[in-house]
Each structure stands twice: as structure tokens, then as C-alpha cells.
DRENKELO-957570 format. One record per residue (C-alpha): chain; x, y, z; residue number from 1. Coordinates in steps of 0.25 Angstrom, whole numbers. Example, Ala and Ser with C-alpha at 12.3 -4.5 7.8 and 13.67 -1.06 7.14 Angstrom:
  c     c1     c2     c3    k
  A     49    -18     31    1
  A     55     -4     29    2
END
This chain:
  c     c1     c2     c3    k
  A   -119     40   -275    1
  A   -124     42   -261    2
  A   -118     54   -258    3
  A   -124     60   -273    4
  A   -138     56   -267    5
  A   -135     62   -256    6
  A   -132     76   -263    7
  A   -142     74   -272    8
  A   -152     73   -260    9
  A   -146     84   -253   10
  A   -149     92   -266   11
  A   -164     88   -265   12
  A   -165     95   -253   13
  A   -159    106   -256   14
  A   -167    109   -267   15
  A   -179    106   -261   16
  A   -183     94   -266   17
  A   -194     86   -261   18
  A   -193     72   -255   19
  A   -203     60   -260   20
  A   -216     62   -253   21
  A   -224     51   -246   22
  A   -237     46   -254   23
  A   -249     51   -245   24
  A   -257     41   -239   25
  A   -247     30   -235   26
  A   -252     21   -226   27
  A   -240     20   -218   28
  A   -240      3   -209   29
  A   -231     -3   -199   30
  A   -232    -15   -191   31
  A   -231    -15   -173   32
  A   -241    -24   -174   33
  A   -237    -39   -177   34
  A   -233    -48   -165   35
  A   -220    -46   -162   36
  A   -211    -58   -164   37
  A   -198    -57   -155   38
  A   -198    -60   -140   39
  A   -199    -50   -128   40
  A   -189    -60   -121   41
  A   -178    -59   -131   42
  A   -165    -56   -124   43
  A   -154    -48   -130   44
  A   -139    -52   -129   45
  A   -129    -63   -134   46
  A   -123    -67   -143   47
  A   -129    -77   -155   48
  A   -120    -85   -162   49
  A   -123    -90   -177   50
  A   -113    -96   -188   51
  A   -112    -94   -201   52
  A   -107   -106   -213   53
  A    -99    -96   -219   54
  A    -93    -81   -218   55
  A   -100    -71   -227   56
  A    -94    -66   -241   57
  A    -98    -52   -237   58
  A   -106    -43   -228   59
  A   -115    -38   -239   60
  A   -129    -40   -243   61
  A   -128    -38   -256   62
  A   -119    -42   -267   63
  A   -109    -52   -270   64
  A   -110    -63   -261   65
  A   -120    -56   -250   66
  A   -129    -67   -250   67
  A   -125    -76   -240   68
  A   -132    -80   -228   69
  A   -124    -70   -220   70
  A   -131    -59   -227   71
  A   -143    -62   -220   72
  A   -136    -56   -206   73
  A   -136    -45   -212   74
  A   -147    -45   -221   75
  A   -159    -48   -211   76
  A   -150    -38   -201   77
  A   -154    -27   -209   78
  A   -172    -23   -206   79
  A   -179    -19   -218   80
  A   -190     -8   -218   81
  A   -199    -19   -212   82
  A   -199    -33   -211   83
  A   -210    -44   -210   84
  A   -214    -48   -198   85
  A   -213    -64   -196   86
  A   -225    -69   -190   87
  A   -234    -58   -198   88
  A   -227    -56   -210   89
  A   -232    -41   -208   90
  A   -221    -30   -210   91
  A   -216    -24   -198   92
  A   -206    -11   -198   93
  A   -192    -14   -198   94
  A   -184     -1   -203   95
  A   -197      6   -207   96
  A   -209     10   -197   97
  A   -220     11   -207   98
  A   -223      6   -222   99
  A   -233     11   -232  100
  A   -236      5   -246  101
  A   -238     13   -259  102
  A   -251     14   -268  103
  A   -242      8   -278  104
  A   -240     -5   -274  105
  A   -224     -1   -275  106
  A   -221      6   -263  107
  A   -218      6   -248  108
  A   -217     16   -239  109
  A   -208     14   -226  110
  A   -206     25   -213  111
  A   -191     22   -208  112
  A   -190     18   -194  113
  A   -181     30   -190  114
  A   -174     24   -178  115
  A   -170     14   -189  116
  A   -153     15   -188  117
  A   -140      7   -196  118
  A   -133     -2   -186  119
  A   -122     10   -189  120
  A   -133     20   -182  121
  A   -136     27   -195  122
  A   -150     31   -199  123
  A   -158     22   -208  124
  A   -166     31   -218  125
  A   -172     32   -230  126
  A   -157     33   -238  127
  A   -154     19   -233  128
  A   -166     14   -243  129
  A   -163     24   -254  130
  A   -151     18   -253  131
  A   -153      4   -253  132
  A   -160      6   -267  133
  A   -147     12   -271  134
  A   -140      1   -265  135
  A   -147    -12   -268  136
  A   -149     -7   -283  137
  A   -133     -4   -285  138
  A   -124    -12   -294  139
  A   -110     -9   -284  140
  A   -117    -21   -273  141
  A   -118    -31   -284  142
  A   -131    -35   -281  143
  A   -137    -38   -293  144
  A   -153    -43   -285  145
  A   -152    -32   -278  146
  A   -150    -23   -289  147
  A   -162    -29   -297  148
  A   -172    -30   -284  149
  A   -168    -14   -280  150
  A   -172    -11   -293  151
  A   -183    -20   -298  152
  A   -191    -23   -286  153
  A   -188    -11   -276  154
  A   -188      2   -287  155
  A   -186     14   -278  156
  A   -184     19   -262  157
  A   -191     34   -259  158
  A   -188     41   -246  159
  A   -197     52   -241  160
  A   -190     55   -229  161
  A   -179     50   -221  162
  A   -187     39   -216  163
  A   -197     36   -225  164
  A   -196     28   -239  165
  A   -204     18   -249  166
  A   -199      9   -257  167
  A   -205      5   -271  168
  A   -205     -7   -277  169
  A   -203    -10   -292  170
  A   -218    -19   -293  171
  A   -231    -16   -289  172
  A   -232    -27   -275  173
  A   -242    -31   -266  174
  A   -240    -23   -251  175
  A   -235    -37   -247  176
  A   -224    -38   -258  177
  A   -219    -25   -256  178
  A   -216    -28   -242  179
  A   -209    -41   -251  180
  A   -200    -30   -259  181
  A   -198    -16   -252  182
  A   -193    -19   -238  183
  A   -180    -12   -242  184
  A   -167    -13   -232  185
  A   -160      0   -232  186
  A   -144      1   -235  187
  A   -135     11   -226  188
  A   -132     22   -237  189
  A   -122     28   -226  190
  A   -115     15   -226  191
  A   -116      9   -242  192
  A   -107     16   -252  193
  A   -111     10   -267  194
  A    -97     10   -273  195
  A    -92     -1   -283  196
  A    -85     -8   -273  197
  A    -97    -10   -264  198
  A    -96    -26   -263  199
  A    -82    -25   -260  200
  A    -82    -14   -250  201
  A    -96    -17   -243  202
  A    -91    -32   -244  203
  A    -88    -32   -227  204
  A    -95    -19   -223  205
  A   -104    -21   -209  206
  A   -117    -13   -216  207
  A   -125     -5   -206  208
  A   -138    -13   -204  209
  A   -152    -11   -199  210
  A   -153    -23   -189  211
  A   -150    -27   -176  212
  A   -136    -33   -179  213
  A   -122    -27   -185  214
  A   -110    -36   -187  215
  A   -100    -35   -177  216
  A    -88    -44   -179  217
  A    -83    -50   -191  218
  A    -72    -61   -192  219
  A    -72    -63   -206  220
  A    -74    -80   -209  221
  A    -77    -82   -196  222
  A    -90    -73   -188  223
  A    -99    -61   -190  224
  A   -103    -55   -177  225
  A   -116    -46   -177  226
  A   -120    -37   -166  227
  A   -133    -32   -161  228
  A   -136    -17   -161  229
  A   -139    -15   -146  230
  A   -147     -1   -149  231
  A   -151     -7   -163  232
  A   -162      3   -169  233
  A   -174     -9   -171  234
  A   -173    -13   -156  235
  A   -188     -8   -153  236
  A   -195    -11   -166  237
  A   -206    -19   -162  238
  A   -201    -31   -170  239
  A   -187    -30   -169  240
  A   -187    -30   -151  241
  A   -183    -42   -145  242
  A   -176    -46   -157  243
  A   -162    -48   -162  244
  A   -157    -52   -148  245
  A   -142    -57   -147  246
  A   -131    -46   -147  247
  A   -120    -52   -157  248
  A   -123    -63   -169  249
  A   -111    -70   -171  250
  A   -108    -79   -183  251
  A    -97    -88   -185  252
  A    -95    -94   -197  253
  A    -96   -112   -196  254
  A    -93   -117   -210  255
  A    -99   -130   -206  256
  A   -112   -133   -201  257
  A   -106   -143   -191  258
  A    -95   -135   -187  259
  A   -107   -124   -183  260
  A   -118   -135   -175  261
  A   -105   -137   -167  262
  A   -104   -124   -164  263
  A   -118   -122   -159  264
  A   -118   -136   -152  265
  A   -107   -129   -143  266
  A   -115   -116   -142  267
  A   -107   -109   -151  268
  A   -118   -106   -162  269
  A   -132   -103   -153  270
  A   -141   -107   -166  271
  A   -140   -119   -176  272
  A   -150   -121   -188  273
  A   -156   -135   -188  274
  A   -162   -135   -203  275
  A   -153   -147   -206  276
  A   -160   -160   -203  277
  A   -147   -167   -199  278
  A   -145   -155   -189  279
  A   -161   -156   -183  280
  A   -159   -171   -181  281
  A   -147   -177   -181  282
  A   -138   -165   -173  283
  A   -147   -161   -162  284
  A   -146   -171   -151  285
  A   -134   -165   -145  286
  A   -131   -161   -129  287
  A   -133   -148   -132  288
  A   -148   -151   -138  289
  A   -151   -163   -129  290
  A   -148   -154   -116  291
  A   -156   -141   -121  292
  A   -145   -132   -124  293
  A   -149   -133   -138  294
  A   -165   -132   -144  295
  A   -169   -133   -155  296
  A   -183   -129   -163  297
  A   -188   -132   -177  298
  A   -195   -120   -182  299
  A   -206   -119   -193  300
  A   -206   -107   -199  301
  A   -215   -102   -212  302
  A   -206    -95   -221  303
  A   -204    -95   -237  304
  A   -194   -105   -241  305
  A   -183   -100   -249  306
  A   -178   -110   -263  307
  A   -169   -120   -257  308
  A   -164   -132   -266  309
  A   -154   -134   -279  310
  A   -152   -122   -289  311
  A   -149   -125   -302  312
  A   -139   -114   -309  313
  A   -144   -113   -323  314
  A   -133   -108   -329  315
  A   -125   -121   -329  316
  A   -126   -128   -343  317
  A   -133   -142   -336  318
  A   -142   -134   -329  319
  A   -147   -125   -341  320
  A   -156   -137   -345  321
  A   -169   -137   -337  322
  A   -170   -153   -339  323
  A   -157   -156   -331  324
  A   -163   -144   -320  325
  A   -174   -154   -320  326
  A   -169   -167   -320  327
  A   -160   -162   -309  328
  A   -172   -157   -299  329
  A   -177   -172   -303  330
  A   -164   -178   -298  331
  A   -164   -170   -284  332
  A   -171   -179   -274  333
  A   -173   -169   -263  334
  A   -185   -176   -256  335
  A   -172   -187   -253  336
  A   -164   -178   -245  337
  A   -176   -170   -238  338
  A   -180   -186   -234  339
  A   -167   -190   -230  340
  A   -155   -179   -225  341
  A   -166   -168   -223  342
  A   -175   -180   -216  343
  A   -189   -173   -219  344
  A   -187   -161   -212  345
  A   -187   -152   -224  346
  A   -196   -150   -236  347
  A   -196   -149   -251  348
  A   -197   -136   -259  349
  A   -202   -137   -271  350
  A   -202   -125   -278  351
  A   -189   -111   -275  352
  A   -196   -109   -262  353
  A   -210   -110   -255  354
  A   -217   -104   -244  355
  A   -223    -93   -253  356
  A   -238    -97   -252  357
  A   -241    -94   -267  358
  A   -231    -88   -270  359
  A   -227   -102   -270  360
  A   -231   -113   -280  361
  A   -231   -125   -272  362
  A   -235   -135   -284  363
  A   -222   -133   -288  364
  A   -215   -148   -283  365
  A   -199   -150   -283  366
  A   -196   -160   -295  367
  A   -195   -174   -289  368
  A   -184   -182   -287  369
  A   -185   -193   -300  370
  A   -174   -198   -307  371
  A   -179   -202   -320  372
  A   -186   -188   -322  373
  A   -173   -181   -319  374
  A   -165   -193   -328  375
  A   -174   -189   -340  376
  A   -173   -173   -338  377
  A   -158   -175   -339  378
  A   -157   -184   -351  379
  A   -168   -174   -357  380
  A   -155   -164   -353  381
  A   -145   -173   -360  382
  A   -141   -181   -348  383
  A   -144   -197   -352  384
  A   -132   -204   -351  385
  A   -126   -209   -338  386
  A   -113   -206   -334  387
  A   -104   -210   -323  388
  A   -110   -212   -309  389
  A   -123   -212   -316  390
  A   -122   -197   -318  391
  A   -130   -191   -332  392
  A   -123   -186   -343  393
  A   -125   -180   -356  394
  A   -119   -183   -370  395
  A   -108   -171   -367  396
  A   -105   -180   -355  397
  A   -109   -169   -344  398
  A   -114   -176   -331  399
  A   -127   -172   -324  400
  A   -121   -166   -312  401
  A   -126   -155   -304  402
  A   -117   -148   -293  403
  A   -124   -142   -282  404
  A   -118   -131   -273  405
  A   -123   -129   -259  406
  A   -117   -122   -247  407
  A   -121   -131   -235  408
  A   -114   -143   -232  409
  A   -125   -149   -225  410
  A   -134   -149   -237  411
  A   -124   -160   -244  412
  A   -130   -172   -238  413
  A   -142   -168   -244  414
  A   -136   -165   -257  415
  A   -128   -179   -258  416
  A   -144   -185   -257  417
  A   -147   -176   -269  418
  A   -134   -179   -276  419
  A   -137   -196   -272  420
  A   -151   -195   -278  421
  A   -147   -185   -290  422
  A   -136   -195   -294  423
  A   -148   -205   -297  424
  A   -154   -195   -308  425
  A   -140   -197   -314  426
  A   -137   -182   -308  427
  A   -125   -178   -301  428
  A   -125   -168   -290  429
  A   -112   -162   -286  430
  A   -112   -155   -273  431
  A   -104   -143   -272  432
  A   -105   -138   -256  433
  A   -100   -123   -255  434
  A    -98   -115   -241  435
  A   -108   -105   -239  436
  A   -108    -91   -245  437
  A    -98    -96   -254  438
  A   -106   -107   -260  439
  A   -119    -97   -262  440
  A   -109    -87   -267  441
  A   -107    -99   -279  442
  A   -120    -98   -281  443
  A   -124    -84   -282  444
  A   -112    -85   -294  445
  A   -119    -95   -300  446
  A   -107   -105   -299  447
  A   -116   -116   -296  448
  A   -124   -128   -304  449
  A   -133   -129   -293  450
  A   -136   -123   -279  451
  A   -142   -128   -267  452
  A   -147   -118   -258  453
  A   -159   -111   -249  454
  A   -163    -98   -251  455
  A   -170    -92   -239  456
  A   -186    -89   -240  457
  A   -193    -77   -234  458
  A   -198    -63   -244  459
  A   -215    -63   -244  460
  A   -214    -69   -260  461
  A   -202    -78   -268  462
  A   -193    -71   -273  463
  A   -187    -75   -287  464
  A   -180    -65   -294  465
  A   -166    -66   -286  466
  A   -167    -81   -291  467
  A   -173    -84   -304  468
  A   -173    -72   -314  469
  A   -163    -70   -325  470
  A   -156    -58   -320  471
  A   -151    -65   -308  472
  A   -146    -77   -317  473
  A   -132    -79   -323  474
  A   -128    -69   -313  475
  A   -120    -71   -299  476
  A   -124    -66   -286  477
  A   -139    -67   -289  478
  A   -149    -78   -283  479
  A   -153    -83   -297  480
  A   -143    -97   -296  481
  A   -151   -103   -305  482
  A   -146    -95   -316  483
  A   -159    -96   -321  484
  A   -164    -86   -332  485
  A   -178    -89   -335  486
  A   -186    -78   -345  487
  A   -200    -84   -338  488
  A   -195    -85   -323  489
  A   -189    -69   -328  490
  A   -204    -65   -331  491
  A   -210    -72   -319  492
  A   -201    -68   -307  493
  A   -202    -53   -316  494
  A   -217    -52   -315  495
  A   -217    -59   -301  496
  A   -210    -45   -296  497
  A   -218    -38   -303  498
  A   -231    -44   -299  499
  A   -240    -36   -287  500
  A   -253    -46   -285  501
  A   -247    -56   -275  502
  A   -256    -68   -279  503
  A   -252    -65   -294  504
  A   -235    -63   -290  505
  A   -238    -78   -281  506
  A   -242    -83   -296  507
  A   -229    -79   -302  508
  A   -223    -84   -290  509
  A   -227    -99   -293  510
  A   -223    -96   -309  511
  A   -210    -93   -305  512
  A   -208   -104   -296  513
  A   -215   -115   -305  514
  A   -203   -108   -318  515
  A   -192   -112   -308  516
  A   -196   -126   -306  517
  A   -198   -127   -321  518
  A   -185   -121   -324  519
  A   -179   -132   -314  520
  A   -169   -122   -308  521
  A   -171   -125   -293  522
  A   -172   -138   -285  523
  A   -179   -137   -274  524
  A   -175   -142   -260  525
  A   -182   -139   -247  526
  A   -188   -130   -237  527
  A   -188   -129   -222  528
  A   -200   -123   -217  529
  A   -192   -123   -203  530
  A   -180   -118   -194  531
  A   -173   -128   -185  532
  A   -164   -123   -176  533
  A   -154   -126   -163  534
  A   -153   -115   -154  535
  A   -145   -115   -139  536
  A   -155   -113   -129  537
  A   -150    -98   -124  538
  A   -156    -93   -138  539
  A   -169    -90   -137  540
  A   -181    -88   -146  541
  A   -194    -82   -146  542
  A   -208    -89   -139  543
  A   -212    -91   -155  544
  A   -198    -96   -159  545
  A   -198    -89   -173  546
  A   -208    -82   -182  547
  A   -216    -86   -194  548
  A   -204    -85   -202  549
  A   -192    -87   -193  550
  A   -180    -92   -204  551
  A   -173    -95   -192  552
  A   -174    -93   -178  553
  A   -163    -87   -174  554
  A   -159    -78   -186  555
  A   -154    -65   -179  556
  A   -157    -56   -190  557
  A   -170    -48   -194  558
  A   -175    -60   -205  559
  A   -180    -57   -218  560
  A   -191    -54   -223  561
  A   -198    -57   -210  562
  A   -192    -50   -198  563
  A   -189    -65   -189  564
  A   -175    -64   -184  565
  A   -167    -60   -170  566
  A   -177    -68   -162  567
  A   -169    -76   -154  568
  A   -161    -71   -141  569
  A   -150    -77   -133  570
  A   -152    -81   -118  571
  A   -138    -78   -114  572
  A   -141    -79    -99  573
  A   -145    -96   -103  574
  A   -133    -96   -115  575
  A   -123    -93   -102  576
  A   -129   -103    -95  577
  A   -129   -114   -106  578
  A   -116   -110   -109  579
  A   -111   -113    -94  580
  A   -114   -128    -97  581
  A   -124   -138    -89  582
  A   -135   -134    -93  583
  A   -149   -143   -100  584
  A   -162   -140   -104  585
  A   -175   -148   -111  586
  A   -169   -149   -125  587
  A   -179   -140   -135  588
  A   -184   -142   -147  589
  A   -195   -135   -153  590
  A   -203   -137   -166  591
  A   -211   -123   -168  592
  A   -222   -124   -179  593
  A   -230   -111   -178  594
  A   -226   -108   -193  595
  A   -226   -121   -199  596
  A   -232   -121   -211  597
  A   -243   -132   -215  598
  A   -235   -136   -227  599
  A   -222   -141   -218  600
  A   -230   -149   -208  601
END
């Protein structure tokens, strides 16, 4: 098909056929002019070593079983036309110089940075973004969102020349909603072939990317080793200098979280997540910490929450009935375990996300923990007669049980406290704990009653397609695990694409979000409005510590949608020294609140 275009093109010219022509009177806009956000003192060099929980199921982005939190390495290592800058939230150039928008509400124009290169040294043109359309919108990747969203919500790619091309959306948007939609990656159309056995034959290919890094080394179950580009073409953008620091990103796979604190205890692993509150308090009073080797920061950071909490899949017969849905949210006592195993450190979320503004309904308030509302929902349902271990049943004899699947295992504790309490309700939770990519690979094929997990925030507005209409339902490798198929969450999430007037899409926003918790589908857990983190003192971060909307600080990637990763730098002069042994400092610890918001304090 490519190489029919191509002739086709070639044809074009040699008859003499015009290419598309520029609208006059574009006001063409960049951005040099926002602080910039990464450290003049960064050094380059070393190596930084991370872990993963388990070994990725593929190297593709796209497809069966891509979405895994590897694909983020990849993802976030590959620069879009432009990204947003994280203190600002302005856009800054990435792959484009310049961007224009159309008189019709639809379009954006973009000049392609020229020195823009593949990490294979080829060109990135205006093909590569003609392509992508092609690509994201085929049927051979087996993408079934990305088909739809490449149709529906990006509709056509014009290119005028070789570096210069708009892209159109399918809905009139607000200027700050098309940056929401349009910020198209491109695909290497000299690497890409779209033949029926793309999943298999892509399955372990090494894509060229944009970014910084290219994967180096692979040992398959056990590491994946990326390497930075040392004449990477971005090296002098004003936002990407002093960025993107160590030379190699090594990744070892520690199936047990444990297992992994031991190795970084030894100096094995240079960073360790703290979120857990066993971790912060109970696990941090070690040699390595009370002689300095080791600080550590808690790290407020103002970012959208993604949904994190119990997903009900629909599709199961018991769950079809909305009274048992919410009979069950009654039985959940979630306040006990953010009282007790999570000690008050994080808060509830009540509604499939927060962190919106108003896009946002924050009257919306988790049903409560109350066992006689939840006992009178389930005998509305059937379930009135007390079985064995004072578990409910019906007259058929089916008990009241609920199996939970989850992939981590240091979430168990705080399942037992909800499977303790649920039992009370006369509810029976079953916790079904399932490694990694293997376990969210059950649930994009819907082989789950319930599912506990976090999906990650960030995108300027919710997003609700992926998750709550009908043509993701009853379908695997799609986001919607609720199964739900809902005619009036369908003409919501419909029109809230469809809407331009920000004010009135924030009002659809909170009708969509006030039909989810009618419908009962999600339980909600809890949001962090923090990072915690142990780092060895030889890694180094910026004066400011993160931006505005720092996920993490020391994610070694681009970030996405705001550009806040690559940071950090290794002092290898003071990592040989720590090394060498004998060595003690002031122990560290920093609470940084520059981005706390109001409502967490």
C-alpha cells in the first residue's frame, strides 16, 4: 500500500498537480519564552538503574497486550509536535517549531523542526504523520481505540510541503482542547510495513523513536537496557538542554517488591518509590538512611488523578443488577483501611477521578460504608437468607461473593480489611492476586468479576470514551472493564466530544460523572496528591526538586502531556566515593509544598 502511494504521488507530480496550499493569514506562534525548568548543573554520564515487576508481553504500543506499564518507556520516549510545558501549562515546541490555528475551530497548523531525526538517523517529515493516520486507523494492529479515536476525533493530516502539515479535528474545540486532541506522534513509514501479521512480526521489533533513549540490550525475563543518543537531535532545544542525563537506563525485572527494596538497600537500584505507608514509615530507619546515604523527599505535586478503586465488570450475571452494584459499594468500608494500613496518609476519591476543576463534580460523595443499607440492597436483589459463615444467598442457593483481582501484592493487606468488613454486610470477597502484565492482560479480556486498579491522570479534560461507552463493552483489549453498555452514558460521552464551549462540555462532564455513580459500576478508592521517594545521594535533582506536575521525580522519559521527566543526573565522582565505603552525611529529608493544593492540607 505504501509503495502504491508512493507511485500515485510520484504521478502527481509528473502531471503537474498542485500540492495543498496554506490558508493566508495564519498567525504562526511558538514559545522560548517560559522559564526553563531543567538545571544548568546537570551533569551527563552513568548509568541509572531501575526494576521492573514483570517482563513485558511485547515491545509494541499498540495492540494486544501493549498496555502495560513498560509501554510507557517507550511511549513518553517518543516527542510529539509539542508538549506542555509543567510549570506553565503553555505549549512549547517539541517536534514542530511553530503552530497556527484554523478559522474553523478544527484545525492546527505545525512547521516541522527540520533537524528533527529517527534514532536510526532517518528524516522526520511530513510522511511520517500521513502515516500515522494510516496506521493508527488500520485494522492489521488490532487496536480497536485507536481505530475509533483516528477516525472520529482526528479526521484528516494535510501536508503542504515537506515540513509543514495541519491536523483536523472531527469536532469544532476550543484552541485549548485542540491542543487536548491534535498533538499527533508521527510512526516511521520507512520502518512500518501494515501487513496482516503486523502483531506477530512487530511483536519484538526495536522501533526508531524521536527521543533521547533507544533500547540497547535485551535479555528476555530478565533486563532491558536503554542507551542515550550522544548526538541526539533535541540536545539544544531550549527545553530539552540539561535534560535526560544518565547514559544507560537499566531495568531488571524484581517480581517482589521486597526482593527489589533489598536491592536498592544494597545500592543496586539508585531510586525507590515510598507511596506505600508501610514503606515511608516502618522501612526507613536503616543504616543506609540513618548515616545519609540514603534521603528521602515527599513531594506535593498538582496533578489530575486518574480512577483508582474497584471496577465492577457488568457482564457477570450477579453484577447485572444495579442493587447488588450498590449494596456492594455499601459493604466496602474504605475509610477503615485508609485509617489503619494506609495510616491517614492518603485521601478518598469519590467520584472516577478528580483534579479537573469543573470539569469535575465534587458533590458527588463515595457511598458510605453501612451494613444495613447494603443488607437491604441485596435482599431487594434476592439475597435474604444467611448461609454458611454468615454469607447471603438467594433462593437458587448462590452466595454473595465477589472475586477481586488485583496485580500488586502489597495491596492484600488492604484488601483483607475490606474482605473483614465486607463479610459483616454478609458479602464475600475473594481476592484473586495476579502478577503484573499478566493479571491486567485478564482484565483487558474481561475475565474478571471485579478489578482493583489505578489508572494514571494527566490530558487537560477526563477522558470517558476508552471507559464507559458501549463500543468498548463486551469486547477484549479495550479500557471499558466495566462492560457497561449504557444508551444515556452513549449520548452523554457522544455529545461531550462533540461539544466546543468549555463551560458547557465541564457540564456534561459532571452528567457523565453523576450516570457513573448512578449506574454503581466503580467503587472508588483513593488519590495521592504526592510523590514519595528514596533516592541515593549521588542522584541529583534540580534547586526546585520537580515541577508543578512532576508524576514522579525521577522518571527518565519526556512525561506526558506535560513535558516533566529526565531531570535528575547522576554524581558519579560522589556514587565512586559512596561506593568505596566509610562514608556519613546529615540524613535528608525534605517535604516540598510549593504545589500543594489547598484541598489536601
Amino acid at each position: 500500500m505504501n509503495k502504491l502511494l508512493l507511485i500515485l504521488a510520484g504521478l502527481g507530480l509528473a502531471l503537474g498537480l498542485q500540492a495543498a496550499e496554506l490558508p493566508d493569514h495564519l498567525t504562526w506562534e511558538t514559545n522560548e519564552a517560559d522559564p526553563v525548568f531543567a538545571s544548568p548543573e546537570a551533569k551527563r554520564g552513568g548509568v541509572f538503574n531501575m526494576t521492573l515487576m514483570s517482563f513485558p508481553l511485547t515491545f509494541r504500543t499498540v495492540g494486544p497486550d501493549s498496555n502495560t506499564s513498560f509501554r510507557s518507556f517507550i511511549l513518553e520516549n517518543q516527542l510529539g509536535l509539542y508538549a506542555l510545558h509543567p510549570q506553565t501549562e503553555n505549549p512549547i515546541p517539541a517536534l514542530a517549531t511553530h503552530w497556527a490555528f484554523g478559522d474553523d475551530n478544527r484545525t492546527m497548523y505545525f512547521r516541522l523542526n527540520p533537524a528533527a531525526r529517527w534514532s536510526d538517523g532517518e528524516p522526520v517529515t511530513a510522511d511520517d504523520y500521513l502515516f500515522a493516520l494510516e496506521f493508527m486507523r488500520s485494522k492489521v494492529i488490532r487496536a480497536p481505540w485507536y481505530n475509533n479515536y483516528f477516525t472520529e476525533e482526528i479526521t484528516d493530516v494535510t501536508k503542504y510541503d515537506d515540513y509543514t502539515i495541519s491536523v483536523t479535528a472531527g469536532s469544532p474545540k476550543s484552541r485549548r482542547e485542540l491542543l487536548n486532541t491534535v498533538g499527533l506522534v508521527p510512526q516511521p513509514e520507512h520502518f512500518y510495513e501494515l501487513s496482516e501479521d503486523w502483531v506477530r512480526r512487530y511483536n519484538w521489533e526495536v522501533a526508531p523513536v524521536t527521543g533521547a533513549y533507544v533500547i540497547s540490550d535485551v535479555k528476555r525475563g530478565r533486563s532491558i537496557t536503554f542507551k542515550r543518543l550522544d548526538d541526539w537531535w533535541g540536545n539544544d532545544l531550549t527545553y530539552y538542554r540539561h535534560r535526560f542525563n544518565v547514559d544507560e537506563i537499566r531495568l531488571t525485572v524484581v517480581r517482589d517488591l521486597n526482593i527489589a527494596y533489598r536491592h536498592f538497600l544494597r545500592g543496586d537500584i539508585d531510586t525507590f518509590g515510598l507511596i506505600l505507608p508501610e514503606w515511608w514509615h516502618d522501612k526507613t530507619s536503616t543504616p543506609e538512611y540513618r548515616n545519609g546515604l540514603i534521603n528521602r523527599i515527599w513531594f506535593y505535586n498538582d496533578m489530575q488523578q486518574g480512577a483508582q478503586g474497584l471496577h465492577l465488570n457488568t457482564a457477570h450475571p450477579r453484577l447485572a443488577d444495579v442493587r447488588v452494584r450498590k449494596g456492594i459499594a455499601h459493604a466496602i468500608n474504605m475509610q477503615r483501611m485508609l485509617d489503619t494500613i494506609l495510616r491517614g496518609d492518603y485521601e478518598r476519591m469519590n467520584s472516577f477521578g478528580s483534579g479537573y476543576g469543573d470539569f469535575t463534580d465534587y458533590d458527588i460523595r463515595a457511598r458510605a460504608y453501612d451494613i444495613n443499607q447494603a443488607r437491604a440492597l441485596f435482599a431487594e436483589a434476592g439475597y435474604d437468607r444467611q448461609g454458611p459463615g454468615g454469607i447471603l444467598m438467594n433462593a437458587e442457593g448462590d452466595r454473595l461473593s465477589l472475586a477481586v483481582t488485583y496485580t500488586t501484592q502489597e495491596h492484600t493487606a488492604r484488601l483483607a480489611i475490606l474482605r473483614e468488613e465486607a463479610r459483616k454486610a454478609g458479602l464475600d470477597l475473594q481476592l484473586n492476586l495476579v502478577d503484573g502484565a499478566t493479571g491486567f492482560k485478564v482484565m483487558l479480556e474481561k475475565k474478571h468479576e471485579s478489578a482493583w486498579l489505578g489508572w494514571s491522570g494527566g490530558g487537560l479534560y477526563p477522558q470517558y470514551w476508552e471507559f464507559f461507552h458501549s463500543l468498548n463493552a463486551n469486547k477484549p483489549q479495550t479500557n471499558n472493564l466495566f462492560n457497561i453498555s449504557d444508551a444515556e452514558l452513549d449520548r452523554l460521552i457522544e455529545e461531550y466530544r462533540r461539544t466546543m464551549d468549555l463551560d458547557a462540555k465541564a457540564a456534561i462532564s459532571r452528567q457523565i460523572q453523576r450516570r457513573v455513580h448512578e449506574l454503581a459500576i466503580f467503587i472508588p478508592g483513593y488519590q495521592v496528591p504526592y510523590t514519595r521517594e528514596a533516592y541515593w545521594r549521588y542522584v541529583k535533582l534540580p534547586e526546585t526538586r520537580g515541577t508543578r506536575h512532576s508524576p514522579s521525580l525521577f522518571w527518565p522519559m519526556e512525561g506526558y502531556p506535560y513535558s516533566t521527566g529526565g531531570l535528575f543526573w547522576i554524581d558519579q565522582q560522589q556514587k565512586a566515593e559512596i561506593k568505596a565505603g566509610g562514608k556519613r552525611y546529615e540524613p535528608v529529608l525534605e517535604v516540598v509544598e510549593t504545589w500543594r493544593r489547598p484541598d489536601s492540607r
